[in-house]
DOMI-577259 format. One record per residue (C-alpha): x, y, z. Coordinates in steps of 0.5 Angstrom, whole numbers, plus 500, padded with zeros to 3 digits. Each point is the difference from the previous one (the first is absolute). Example, Ala and Ser with C-alpha at 12.3 -4.5 7.8 and 13.67 -1.06 7.14 Angstrom:
// residues 2
525491516;502507498;
// end
This chain:
// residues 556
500500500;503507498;502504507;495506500;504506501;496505500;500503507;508503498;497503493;497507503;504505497;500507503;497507498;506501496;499494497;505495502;501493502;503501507;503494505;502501506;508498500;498494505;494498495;504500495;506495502;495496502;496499494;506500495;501494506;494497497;497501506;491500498;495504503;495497506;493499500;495502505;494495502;496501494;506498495;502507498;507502499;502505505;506506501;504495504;506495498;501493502;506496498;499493496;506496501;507501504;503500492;496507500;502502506;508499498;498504494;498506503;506500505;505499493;495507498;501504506;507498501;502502493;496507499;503503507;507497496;504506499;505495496;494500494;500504495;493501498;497506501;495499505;492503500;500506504;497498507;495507502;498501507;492500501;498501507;506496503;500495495;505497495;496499493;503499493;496500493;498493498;502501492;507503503;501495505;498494495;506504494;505499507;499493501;500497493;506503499;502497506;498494499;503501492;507502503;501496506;496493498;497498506;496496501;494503501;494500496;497505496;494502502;496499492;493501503;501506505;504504495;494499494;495502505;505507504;500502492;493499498;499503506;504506500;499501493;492501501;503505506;504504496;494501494;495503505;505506502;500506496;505504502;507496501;507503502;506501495;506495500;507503501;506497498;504498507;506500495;499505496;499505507;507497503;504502493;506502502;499498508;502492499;507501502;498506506;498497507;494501503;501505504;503505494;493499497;494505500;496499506;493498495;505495495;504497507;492498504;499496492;505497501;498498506;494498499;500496493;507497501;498497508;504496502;505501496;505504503;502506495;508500503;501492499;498500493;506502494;498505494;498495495;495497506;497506501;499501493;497493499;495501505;498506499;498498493;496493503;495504504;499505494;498493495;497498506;495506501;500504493;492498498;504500493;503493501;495498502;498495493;508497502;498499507;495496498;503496495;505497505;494499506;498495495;506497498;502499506;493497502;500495494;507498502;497498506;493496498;505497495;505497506;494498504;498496493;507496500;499500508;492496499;502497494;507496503;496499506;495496495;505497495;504498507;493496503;502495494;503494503;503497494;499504495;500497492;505502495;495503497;497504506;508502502;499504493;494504500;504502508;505503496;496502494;494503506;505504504;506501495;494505496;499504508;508500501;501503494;494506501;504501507;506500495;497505496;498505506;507499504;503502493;496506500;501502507;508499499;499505494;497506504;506499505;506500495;496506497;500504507;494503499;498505506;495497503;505493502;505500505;507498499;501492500;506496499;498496493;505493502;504498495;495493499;496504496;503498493;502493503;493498501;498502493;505496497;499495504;493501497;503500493;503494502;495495502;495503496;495494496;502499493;493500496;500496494;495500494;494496499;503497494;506498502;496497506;495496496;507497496;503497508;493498502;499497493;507497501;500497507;492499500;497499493;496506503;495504495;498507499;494498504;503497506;504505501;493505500;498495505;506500505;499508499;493499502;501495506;506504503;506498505;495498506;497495495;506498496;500504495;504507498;500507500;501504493;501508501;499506496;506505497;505496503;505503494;498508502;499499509;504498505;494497504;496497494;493500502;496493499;496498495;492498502;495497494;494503500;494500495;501506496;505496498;495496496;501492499;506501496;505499507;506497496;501507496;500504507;507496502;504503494;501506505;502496506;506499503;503494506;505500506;506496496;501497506;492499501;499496493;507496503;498497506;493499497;498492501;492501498;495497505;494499495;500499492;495503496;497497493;495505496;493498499;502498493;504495502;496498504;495499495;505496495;503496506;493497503;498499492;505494499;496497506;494495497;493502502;502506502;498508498;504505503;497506500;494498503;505495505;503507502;494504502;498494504;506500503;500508502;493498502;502495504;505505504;505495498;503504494;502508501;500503493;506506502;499506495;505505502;497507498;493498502;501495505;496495496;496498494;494499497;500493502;499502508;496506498;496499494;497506496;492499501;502501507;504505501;500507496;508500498;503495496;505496502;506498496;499493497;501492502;507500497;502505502;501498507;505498504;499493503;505496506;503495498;499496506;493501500;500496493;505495501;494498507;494499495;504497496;503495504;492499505;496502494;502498494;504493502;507503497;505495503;496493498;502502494;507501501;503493497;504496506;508502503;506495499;497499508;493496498;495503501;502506505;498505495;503508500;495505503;498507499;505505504;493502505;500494502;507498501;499507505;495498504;502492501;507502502;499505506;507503501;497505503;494500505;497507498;497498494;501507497;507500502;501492497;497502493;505507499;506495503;498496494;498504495;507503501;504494499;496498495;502506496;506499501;500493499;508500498;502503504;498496506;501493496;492499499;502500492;500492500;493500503;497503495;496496494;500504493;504506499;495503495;495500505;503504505;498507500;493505498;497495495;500493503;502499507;506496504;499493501;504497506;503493502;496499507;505494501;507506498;497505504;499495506;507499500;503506499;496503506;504494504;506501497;500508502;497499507;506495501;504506499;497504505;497504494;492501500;497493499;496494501;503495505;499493497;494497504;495508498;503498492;498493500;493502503;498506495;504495494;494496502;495505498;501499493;497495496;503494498;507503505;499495506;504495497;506504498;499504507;501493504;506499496;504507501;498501507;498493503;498500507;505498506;498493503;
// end
């Protein structure tokens, strides 16, 4: 619930927003207004936690600090009370908090509300005083004492400059501060004053944003590869707004503008920003990606719209946009306006190199046409309407990229907008090698293996009978890894039919080979199946019984 400030918003016949000086400290803190008995809020602070009451001794210690060089709201006398303007007193602590980097929150919201507030004040007064430059009265008394300046101009000084002793301060100080309290107080810079109040609050929502995020991201116990890339990709994009901002903020100071104390630039400026340089991703074009997908997958433009679609959290890949022209790319998102052509819309995208490197796809994808032409060859079976049963049947998701689906799930004498066709959607794999396999009688007509009759088997059921991992999410991506990878891993012997691998047939696997593969691994200490878990799921295949007696027999 937003802190309801309103019993420090009064601003005075004159039309300013004043604090007393105590308020101010306390507010800056973070301490929020109490509420009476009927919940409203009231002239009165409380503290929320011991965090803000060491913020507001971190204040109070550095406004009576005569070390500091930032000009300090001019405190007034009102009947016996110490009382500060609260848009000065706001200007003193974000500089404050810019120089020193404390660790003290910027008060976003009360700062919102003090502007509107003295802002609306200000309108409602007619007549107003005349700024007078500090710095132009005291041309040609900088390098004086105090005690050589006109009574009027060494009682300005006093007052304007507390507590900032005058004797302590070098010519060029005085110089500086004088200039600070003109750009602070000259209703001219007003425009430039409120450019940085928000700049100052954008660095702060987008820091909480990472804090929020990071904290999100870190909830995740064991994070997929997928999930640790849109982690960097989420908080890679709000380090490089803050980035932005800090560049910003870092040209104003080497600028040395008036209204900014001195600070000292260190020299990891140039390093870091070299370093920034150094480590930064290299993109690649999606043609060239398409080619290594190709060359390591066999993947097809469409797979690769799919991937987009699916994303790292599922598996999939991200694609950017004027990789070639940013240094923080923003990423590519399909949408209906692109139409039902979603291959055309890649020509533009860009990839991490290192992204599409690592790639190992979790799900393949076959289009609605090759499904129709790989259904066809089954006897007694019509594809097209097999499909729409299936999509009916939930047991088949028809993936359209720009519109979500097709017309095969929206039908157009339901719904207004047509819908891309049938063909044009994207299919898993997996879904189709299931029906196939429960439906359709696939492996019966397998012809027998040089082991009789333990016959090869699709790669989702090699998946469910051979539980390496007990999350059967976790077990199906542990799989589908090492599938794809099927040289790399030694899984190549297992597989029957080369040409069958791939978007267009599916892979065959061998049930008794990958039984003993699996034991084979787990004897290395690798992830695996112990002997006796490789007989038992060898023996859920029909006609493996046999041979699964013969390769693990049982003691006794």
């Amino acid at each position: 619930m937003q802190t309801d400030y309103s019993p420090f918003l009064s601003c005075d016949a004159d039309g300013r927003l004043c604090w007393l000086l105590e308020d101010a400290l306390r507010l800056a803190a973070g301490h929020i207004p109490a509420r009476d008995d009927h919940g409203n809020a009231i002239e009165m602070l409380c503290c929320p936690s011991d965090r803000v009451r060491v913020s507001e001794e971190t204040l109070r210690a550095a406004f009576a600090d005569q070390q500091l060089k930032i000009v300090r709201p001019e405190v007034m006398d009102r009947a016996g009370d110490q009382v500060v303007e609260a848009r000065a007193f706001l200007w003193w602590l974000s500089l404050y908090l810019a120089q020193t980097k404390v660790d003290v929150p910027f008060p976003v919201d009360l700062v919102r509300e003090v502007w509107a507030a003295a802002s609306a004040g200000e309108s409602q007064v007619v007549v107003r005083s005349c700024f007078s430059s500090l710095a132009a009265a005291l041309d040609g008394w900088f390098d004086k004492p105090l005690c050589d300046l006109p009574q009027d101009l060494s009682d300005r000084v006093r007052r304007e400059l507390w507590p900032l002793p005058w004797q302590s301060l070098s010519t060029r100080q005085r110089i500086r501060l004088a200039k600070q309290w003109d750009y602070r107080e000259d209703p001219a810079t007003r425009s430039e004053r409120m450019r940085w109040w928000r700049v100052f609050r954008e660095k702060l929502e987008i820091e909480q944003t990472i804090a929020r995020h990071k904290a999100t991201w870190d909830a995740i116990a064991t994070p997929t590869s997928g999930q640790r890339i849109e982690r960097e990709d989420d908080l890679g994009r709000l380090e490089a707004q803050l980035a932005d901002l800090d560049r910003l903020e870092e040209n104003a100071w080497r600028a040395g503008g008036d209204g900014y104390p001195e600070r000292a630039l260190t020299a990891g400026g140039e390093g870091k920003r070299c370093e920034e340089q150094q480590w930064a991703p290299r993109y690649i074009a999606y043609p060239k990606a398409l080619r290594l997908l190709r060359k390591r997958f066999d993947a097809t433009p469409e797979e690769v719209a799919a991937w987009i679609w699916d994303g790292p959290s599922n598996g999939g890949l991200i694609a950017y946009m004027h990789a070639n022209e940013m240094r923080h790319p923003p990423r590519f998102y399909f949408h209906h306006e692109l139409g039902h052509d979603y291959i055309s819309p890649l020509m533009a995208c860009w990839f991490r190199e290192d992204h599409i490197a690592s790639f190992v796809p979790v799900e393949r994808y076959i289009t609605g046409a090759q499904l129709f032409e790989r259904w066809g060859k089954y006897p007694g079976v019509y594809p097209e309407q097999s499909v729409r049963v299936k999509l009916r049947e939930s047991r088949l998701l028809d993936i359209h990229p720009n519109f979500g689906g097709t017309e095969g799930s929206f039908p157009k004498e339901k719904i207004r907008r047509a819908f891309p066709p049938l063909e044009s959607g994207l299919f898993a794999l997996s879904h189709v090698e299931q029906i196939e396999s429960e439906d359709f009688g696939a492996e019966e007509e397998i012809e027998e293996s040089a082991n009789g009759s333990c016959q090869p088997a699709s790669a989702d059921l090699i998946r469910r009978n051979f539980p390496v991992k007990r999350d059967p999410v976790e077990n199906e991506r542990w799989w589908k890894d090492k599938m794809s990878e099927a040289a790399r891993y030694g899984l190549l012997e297992c597989r029957v039919g080369e040409g069958k691998r791939g978007r267009g047939g599916g892979s065959l696997w061998r049930p008794d080979m990958i039984a003993g593969w699996l034991v084979d691994r787990h004897t290395k200490g690798k992830e695996g199946l112990a002997a006796d878990d490789a007989r038992k799921a060898l023996m859920r295949f029909p006609g493996c019984a046999d041979i699964a007696e013969l390769m693990f027999p049982q003691d006794g």
